[in-house]
C-alpha positions in Angstrom: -20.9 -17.3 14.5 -24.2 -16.5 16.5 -24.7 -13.8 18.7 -26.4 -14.0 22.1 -29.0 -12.0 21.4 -30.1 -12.6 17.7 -32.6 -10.1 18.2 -30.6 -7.3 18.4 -29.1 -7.9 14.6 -32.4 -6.7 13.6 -32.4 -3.4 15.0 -30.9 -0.9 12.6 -29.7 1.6 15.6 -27.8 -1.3 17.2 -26.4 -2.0 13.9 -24.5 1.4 13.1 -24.2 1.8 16.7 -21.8 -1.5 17.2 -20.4 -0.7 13.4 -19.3 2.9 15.2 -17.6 1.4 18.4 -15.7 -1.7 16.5 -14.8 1.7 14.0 -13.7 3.7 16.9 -11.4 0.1 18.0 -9.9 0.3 14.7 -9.1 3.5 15.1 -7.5 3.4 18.7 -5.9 0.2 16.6 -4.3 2.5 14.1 -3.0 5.4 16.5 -1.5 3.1 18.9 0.2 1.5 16.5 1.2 4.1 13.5 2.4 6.0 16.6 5.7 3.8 16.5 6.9 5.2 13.3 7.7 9.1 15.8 8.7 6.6 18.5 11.4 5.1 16.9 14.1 8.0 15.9 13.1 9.8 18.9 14.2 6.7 21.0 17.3 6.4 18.7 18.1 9.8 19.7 16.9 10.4 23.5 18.0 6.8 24.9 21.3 6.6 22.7 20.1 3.6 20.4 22.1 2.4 17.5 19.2 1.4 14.4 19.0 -2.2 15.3 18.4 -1.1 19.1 16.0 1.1 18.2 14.1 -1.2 16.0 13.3 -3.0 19.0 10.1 -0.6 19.2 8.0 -2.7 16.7 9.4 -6.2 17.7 8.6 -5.4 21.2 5.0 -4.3 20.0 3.8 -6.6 17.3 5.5 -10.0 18.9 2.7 -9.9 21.0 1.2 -11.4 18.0 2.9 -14.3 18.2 3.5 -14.7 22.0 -0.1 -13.5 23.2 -2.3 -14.9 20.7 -3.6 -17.9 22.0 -4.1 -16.4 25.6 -5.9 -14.1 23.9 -8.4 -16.4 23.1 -8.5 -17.9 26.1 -9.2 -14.8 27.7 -12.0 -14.5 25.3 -13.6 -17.5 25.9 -13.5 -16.8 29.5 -14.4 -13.4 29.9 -16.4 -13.1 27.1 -16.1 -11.0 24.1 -17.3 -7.5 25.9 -15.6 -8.1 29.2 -12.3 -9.5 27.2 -12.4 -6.0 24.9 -12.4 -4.2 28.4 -9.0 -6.5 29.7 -7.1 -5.7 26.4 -7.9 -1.8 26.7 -6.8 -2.2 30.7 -4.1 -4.0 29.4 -2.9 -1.4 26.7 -3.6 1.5 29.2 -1.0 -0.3 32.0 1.3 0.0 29.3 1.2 3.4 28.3 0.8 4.2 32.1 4.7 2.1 31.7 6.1 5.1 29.8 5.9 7.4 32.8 8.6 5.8 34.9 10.4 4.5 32.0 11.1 8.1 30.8 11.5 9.4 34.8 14.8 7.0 34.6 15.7 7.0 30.6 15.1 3.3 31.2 14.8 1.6 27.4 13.7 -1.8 28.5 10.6 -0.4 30.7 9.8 1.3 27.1 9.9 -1.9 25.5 7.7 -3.8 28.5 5.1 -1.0 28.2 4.9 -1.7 24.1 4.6 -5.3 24.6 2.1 -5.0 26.9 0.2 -2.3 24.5 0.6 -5.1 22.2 -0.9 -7.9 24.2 -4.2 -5.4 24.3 -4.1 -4.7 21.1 -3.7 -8.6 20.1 -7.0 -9.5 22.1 -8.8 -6.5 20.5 -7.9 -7.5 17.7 -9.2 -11.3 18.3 -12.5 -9.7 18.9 -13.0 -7.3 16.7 -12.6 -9.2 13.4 -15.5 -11.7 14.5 -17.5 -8.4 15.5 -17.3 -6.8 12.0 -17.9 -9.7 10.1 -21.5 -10.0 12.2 -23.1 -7.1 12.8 -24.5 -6.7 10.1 -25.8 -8.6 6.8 -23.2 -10.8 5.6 -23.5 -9.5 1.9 -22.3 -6.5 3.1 -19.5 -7.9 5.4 -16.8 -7.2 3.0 -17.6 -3.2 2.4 -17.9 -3.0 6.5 -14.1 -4.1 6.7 -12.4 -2.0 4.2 -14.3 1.1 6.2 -12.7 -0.6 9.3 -8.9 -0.4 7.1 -9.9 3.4 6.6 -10.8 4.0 10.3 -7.2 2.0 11.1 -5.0 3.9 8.3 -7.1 7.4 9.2 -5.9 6.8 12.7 -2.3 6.1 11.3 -2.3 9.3 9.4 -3.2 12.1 12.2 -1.0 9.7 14.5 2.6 10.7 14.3 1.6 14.1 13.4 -0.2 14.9 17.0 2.5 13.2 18.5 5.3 14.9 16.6 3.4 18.0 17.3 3.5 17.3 21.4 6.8 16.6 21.8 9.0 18.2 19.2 9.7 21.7 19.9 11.5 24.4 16.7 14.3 24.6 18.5 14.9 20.7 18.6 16.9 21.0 15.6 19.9 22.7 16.7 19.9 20.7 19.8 20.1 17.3 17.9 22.6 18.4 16.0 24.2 19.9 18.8 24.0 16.6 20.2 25.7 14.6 17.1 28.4 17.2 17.5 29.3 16.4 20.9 29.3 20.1 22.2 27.8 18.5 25.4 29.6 17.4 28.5 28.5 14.3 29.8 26.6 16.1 32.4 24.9 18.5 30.0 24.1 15.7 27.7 22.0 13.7 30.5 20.2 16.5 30.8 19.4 17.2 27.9 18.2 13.6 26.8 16.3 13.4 30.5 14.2 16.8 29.5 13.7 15.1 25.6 12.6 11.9 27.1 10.0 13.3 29.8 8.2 14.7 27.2 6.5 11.5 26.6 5.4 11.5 30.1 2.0 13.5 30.2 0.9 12.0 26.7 0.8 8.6 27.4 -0.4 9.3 30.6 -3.8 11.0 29.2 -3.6 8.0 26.5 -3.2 5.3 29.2 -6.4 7.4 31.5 -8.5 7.6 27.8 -7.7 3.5 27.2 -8.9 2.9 30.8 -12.3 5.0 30.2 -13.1 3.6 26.8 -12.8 -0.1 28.2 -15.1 0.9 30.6 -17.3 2.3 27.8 -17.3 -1.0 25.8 -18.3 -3.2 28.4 -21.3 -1.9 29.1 -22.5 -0.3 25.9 -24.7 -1.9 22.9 -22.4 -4.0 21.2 -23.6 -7.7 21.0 -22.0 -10.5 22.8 -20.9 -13.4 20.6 -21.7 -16.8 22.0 -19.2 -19.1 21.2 -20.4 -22.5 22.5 -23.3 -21.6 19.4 -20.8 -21.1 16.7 -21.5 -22.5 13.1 -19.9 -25.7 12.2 -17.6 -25.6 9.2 -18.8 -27.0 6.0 -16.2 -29.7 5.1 -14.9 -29.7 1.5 -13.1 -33.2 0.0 -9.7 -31.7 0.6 -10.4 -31.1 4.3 -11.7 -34.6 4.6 -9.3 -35.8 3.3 -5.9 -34.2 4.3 -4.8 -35.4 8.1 -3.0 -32.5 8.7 -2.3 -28.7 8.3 1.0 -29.4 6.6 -0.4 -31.0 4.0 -1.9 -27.9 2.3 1.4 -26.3 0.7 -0.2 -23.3 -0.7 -1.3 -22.3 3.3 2.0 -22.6 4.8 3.6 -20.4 1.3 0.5 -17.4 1.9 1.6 -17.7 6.0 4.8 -16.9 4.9 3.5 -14.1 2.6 1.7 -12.4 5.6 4.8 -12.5 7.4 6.7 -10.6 4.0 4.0 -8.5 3.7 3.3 -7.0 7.0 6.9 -7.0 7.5 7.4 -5.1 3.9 4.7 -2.5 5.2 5.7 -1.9 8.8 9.5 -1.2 7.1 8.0 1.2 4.7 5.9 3.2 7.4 8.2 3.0 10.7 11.3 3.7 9.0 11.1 6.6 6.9 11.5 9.2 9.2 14.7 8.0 10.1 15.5 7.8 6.5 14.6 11.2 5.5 16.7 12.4 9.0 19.6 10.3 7.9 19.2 12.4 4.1 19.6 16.0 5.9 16.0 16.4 6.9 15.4 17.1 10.3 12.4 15.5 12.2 9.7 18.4 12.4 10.0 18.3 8.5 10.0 13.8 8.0 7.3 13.7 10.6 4.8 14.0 7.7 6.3 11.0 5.5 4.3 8.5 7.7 1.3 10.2 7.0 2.2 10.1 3.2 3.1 6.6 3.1 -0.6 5.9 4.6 -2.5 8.1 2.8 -1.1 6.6 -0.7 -2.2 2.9 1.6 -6.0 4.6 2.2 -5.7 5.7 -1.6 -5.4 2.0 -2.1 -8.7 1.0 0.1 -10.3 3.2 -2.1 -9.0 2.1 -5.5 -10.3 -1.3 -4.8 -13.6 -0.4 -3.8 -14.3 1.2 -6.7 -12.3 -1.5 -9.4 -12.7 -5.1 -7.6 -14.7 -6.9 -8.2 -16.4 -4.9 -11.4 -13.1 -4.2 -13.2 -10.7 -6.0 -11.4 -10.5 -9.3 -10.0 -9.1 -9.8 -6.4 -6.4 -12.1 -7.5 -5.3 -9.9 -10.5 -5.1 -7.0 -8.2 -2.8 -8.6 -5.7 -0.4 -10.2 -8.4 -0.3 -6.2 -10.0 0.4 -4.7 -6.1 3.1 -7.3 -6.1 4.5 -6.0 -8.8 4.2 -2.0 -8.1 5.6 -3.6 -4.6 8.8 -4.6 -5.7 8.9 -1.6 -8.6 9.1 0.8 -5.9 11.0 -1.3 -4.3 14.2 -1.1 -6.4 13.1 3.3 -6.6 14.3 2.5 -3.0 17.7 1.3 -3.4 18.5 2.9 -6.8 17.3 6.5 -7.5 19.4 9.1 -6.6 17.9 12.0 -7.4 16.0 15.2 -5.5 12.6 16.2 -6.2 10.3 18.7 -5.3 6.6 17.5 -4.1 4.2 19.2 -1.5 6.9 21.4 -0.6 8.9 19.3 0.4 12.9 19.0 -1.7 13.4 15.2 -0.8 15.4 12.2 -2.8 13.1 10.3 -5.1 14.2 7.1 -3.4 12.2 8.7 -0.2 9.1 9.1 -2.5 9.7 5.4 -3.5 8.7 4.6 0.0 5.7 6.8 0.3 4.3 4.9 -3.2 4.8 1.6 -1.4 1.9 2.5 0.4 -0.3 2.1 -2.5 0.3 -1.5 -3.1 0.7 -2.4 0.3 -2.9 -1.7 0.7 -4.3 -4.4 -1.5 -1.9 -7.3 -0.8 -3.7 -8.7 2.4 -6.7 -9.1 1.4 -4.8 -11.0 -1.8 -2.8 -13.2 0.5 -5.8 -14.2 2.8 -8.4 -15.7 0.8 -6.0 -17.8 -1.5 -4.5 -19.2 1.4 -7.2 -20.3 4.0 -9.2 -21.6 0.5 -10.7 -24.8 0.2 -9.2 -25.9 4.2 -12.6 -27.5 5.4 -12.1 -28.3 9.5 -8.8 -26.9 8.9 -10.3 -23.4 7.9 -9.8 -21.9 11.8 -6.4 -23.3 12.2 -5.5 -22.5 9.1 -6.2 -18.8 9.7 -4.4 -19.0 13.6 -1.5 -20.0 11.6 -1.8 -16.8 9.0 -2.4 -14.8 12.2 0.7 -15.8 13.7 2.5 -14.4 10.1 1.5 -11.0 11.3 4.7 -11.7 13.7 6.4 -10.7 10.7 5.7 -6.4 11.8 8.1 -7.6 14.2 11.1 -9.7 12.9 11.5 -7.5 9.6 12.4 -4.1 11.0 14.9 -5.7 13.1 16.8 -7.6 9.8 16.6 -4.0 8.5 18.0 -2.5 11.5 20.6 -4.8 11.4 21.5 -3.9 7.6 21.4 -0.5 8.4 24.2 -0.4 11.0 26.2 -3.0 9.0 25.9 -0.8 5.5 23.3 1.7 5.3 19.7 3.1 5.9 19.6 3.0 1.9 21.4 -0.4 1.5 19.5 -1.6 4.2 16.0 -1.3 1.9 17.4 -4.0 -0.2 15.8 -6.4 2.1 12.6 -5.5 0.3 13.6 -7.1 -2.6 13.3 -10.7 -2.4 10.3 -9.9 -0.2 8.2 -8.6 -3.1 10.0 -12.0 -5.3 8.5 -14.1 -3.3 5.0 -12.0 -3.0 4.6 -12.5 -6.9 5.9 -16.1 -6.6 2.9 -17.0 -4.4 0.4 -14.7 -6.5 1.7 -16.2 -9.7 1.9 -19.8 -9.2 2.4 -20.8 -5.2 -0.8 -20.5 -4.5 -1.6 -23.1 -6.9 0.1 -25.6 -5.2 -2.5 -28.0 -3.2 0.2 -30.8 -2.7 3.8 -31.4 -2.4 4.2 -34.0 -5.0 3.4 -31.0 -7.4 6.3 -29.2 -6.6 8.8 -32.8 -6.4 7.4 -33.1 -9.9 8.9 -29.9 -11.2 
């Protein structure tokens, strides 16, 4: 991809300028997002949810994916990158501007529209900024400038429920929830009560949705390049992309799109539901507001692990088949372990810890899945990666399936749907990604 004024590559300032505004985008990627996992009990509790209803937080949010992906290109291509960056922040700052009279009337659905439409932002900044990283800047260097960009995201996701948690739970919250499980409450005491816990959202999202609005602003007119599509680079055709008529004949793409959609799935589960784990073990939610931050730190941990091992020590596609592994290790910690332990003073079952060490091999799995799939794709090479894009939807579908265990069994139980996720992970990092044509697997 070319940029509209080549020139301004050369500049060193404009360089680390544009590096620091797509790393602040990453960052306003990660709070938005990570900001879910405080969302999601407190809606349980304040809007009356049962776990599958309340799971409805991250489908509504990262379906946009799916839905608002191509329109996000199209806006793209007819906006323009910086004027298209400015839409998707408007667009995520009418939806946290949503949450004020959704939490005026208790209203669950308005919550839901206001995520999906933080979502459709989010899913044209995202179209953007990935291009943007990848070019400013020398190429050689390209891979080092995204793993700062999964810091900035997973930093973001760290501080995120923790300021949140911090604005709208109060000390005394405690007794009232459980006051509230109880059923001490007349039905007219209990309105009130959830009215005054739901409001507190109000004045938060109304500075976020104000912030989003200015920072759009900012972006459209500050130094960050324009890319110029109609000057793109043509793809360099290999003899598989000559010769295949079609994106279904590559069976190794269509097994890594259904990876992403595991994985993301596998990590969204492990981040956005362990607060309501740990609550569901005793632990009220000033105490599991932390867990989160745990789970993403052990992910940043991660970043940093294979920065310093891969490619010296460690080669990418060893790396992802041993965070498969660890994956579906602590998977079965999950479901299994029974016992308490003590760590950062905190007395917690090991089976929550489990869930916190998931973020370790979560962090290297992507960046596994990604290059084995789009390999070798020739003209197919963009499609291909639309179609591993559109596995991202996978943040969205999984938590519901473990929603839906939960209320059927259990919160615990309900973790068993890791399982064959992680299976199938090491399948594709094994021996599915080795697959370049159906007859291969007929043969078997």
């Amino acid at each position: 991809m070319s940029l509209k004024n080549a020139t301004e590559l050369h500049s060193k300032r404009t360089m680390y300028m544009a590096i620091a505004i797509v790393g602040m985008m990453f960052f306003i990627f990660g709070f938005v997002s990570w900001v879910n996992a405080i969302l999601i009990p407190y809606f349980r509790i304040a809007c009356e949810l049962t776990n599958f209803q309340s799971y409805l937080v991250t489908f509504a949010f990262y379906i946009a994916y799916l839905v608002m992906s191509i329109p996000a290109s199209f806006v793209l291509k007819r906006a323009g990158f910086k004027r298209g960056i400015m839409y998707g922040f408007f667009c995520m700052a009418i939806g946290a501007l949503l949450f004020v009279p959704a939490a005026l009337s208790r209203t669950y659905w308005i919550f839901l529209a206001g995520l999906f439409s933080i979502g459709t932002g989010l899913t044209i900044l995202q179209a953007a900024a990935n291009p943007y990283i990848t070019i400013v800047g020398p190429i050689e260097s390209a891979a080092k400038r995204i793993s700062i960009m999964g810091v900035c995201n997973k930093f973001a996701g760290i501080i995120a429920p923790l300021i949140f948690a911090a604005i709208i739970l109060k000390a005394t919250d405690s007794i009232v929830f459980e006051q509230l499980n109880a059923g001490v409450f007349s039905e007219e005491e209990k309105n009130i009560v959830l009215d005054s816990l739901i409001r507190r959202v109000i004045w938060p999202y109304s500075i976020l949705s104000i912030f989003l609005f200015v920072v759009g602003i900012f972006i459209r007119y500050s130094v960050l390049p324009e890319i110029n599509q109609e000057e793109e680079n043509k793809e360099v055709d290999t003899d598989k992309g000559k010769s295949h008529t079609s994106i279904l004949q590559f069976p190794y793409l269509l097994m890594g799109a259904i990876a992403m959609f595991l994985h993301v799935g596998t990590q969204v589960i492990a981040i956005d539901t362990i607060i309501g784990y740990a609550n569901s073990m005793k632990m009220d939610l000033l105490e599991a507001k932390v867990f989160p931050s745990y789970t993403l730190t052990a992910t940043i941990c991660g970043y940093f692990l294979g920065i310093l091992l891969i490619p010296k020590y460690l080669s990418q596609k060893r790396a992802f088949q041993i965070c498969c592994i660890f994956g579906l290790i602590f998977s079965l910690g999950v479901v299994l372990s029974d016992v308490d332990l003590t760590l950062f003073g905190h007395e917690a079952n090991l089976s929550i810890w489990s869930l916190v060490l998931l973020g370790l091999p979560n962090s290297l799995i992507y960046a596994g899945i990604w290059p084995l799939s789009i390999r070798g794709l020739g003209r197919f090479t963009k499609i291909g990666s639309s179609l591993l894009v559109m596995g991202l939807c996978g943040n969205a579908i999984l938590p519901l399936v473990y929603g839906y265990f939960a209320d059927l069994f259990s919160v615990k139980q309900a973790y068993w749907v890791l399982v064959p996720c992680y299976l199938y992970l090491i399948f594709f990092a094994v021996y599915g990604y080795k697959i370049e044509a159906w007859s291969l697997i007929k043969k078997k």
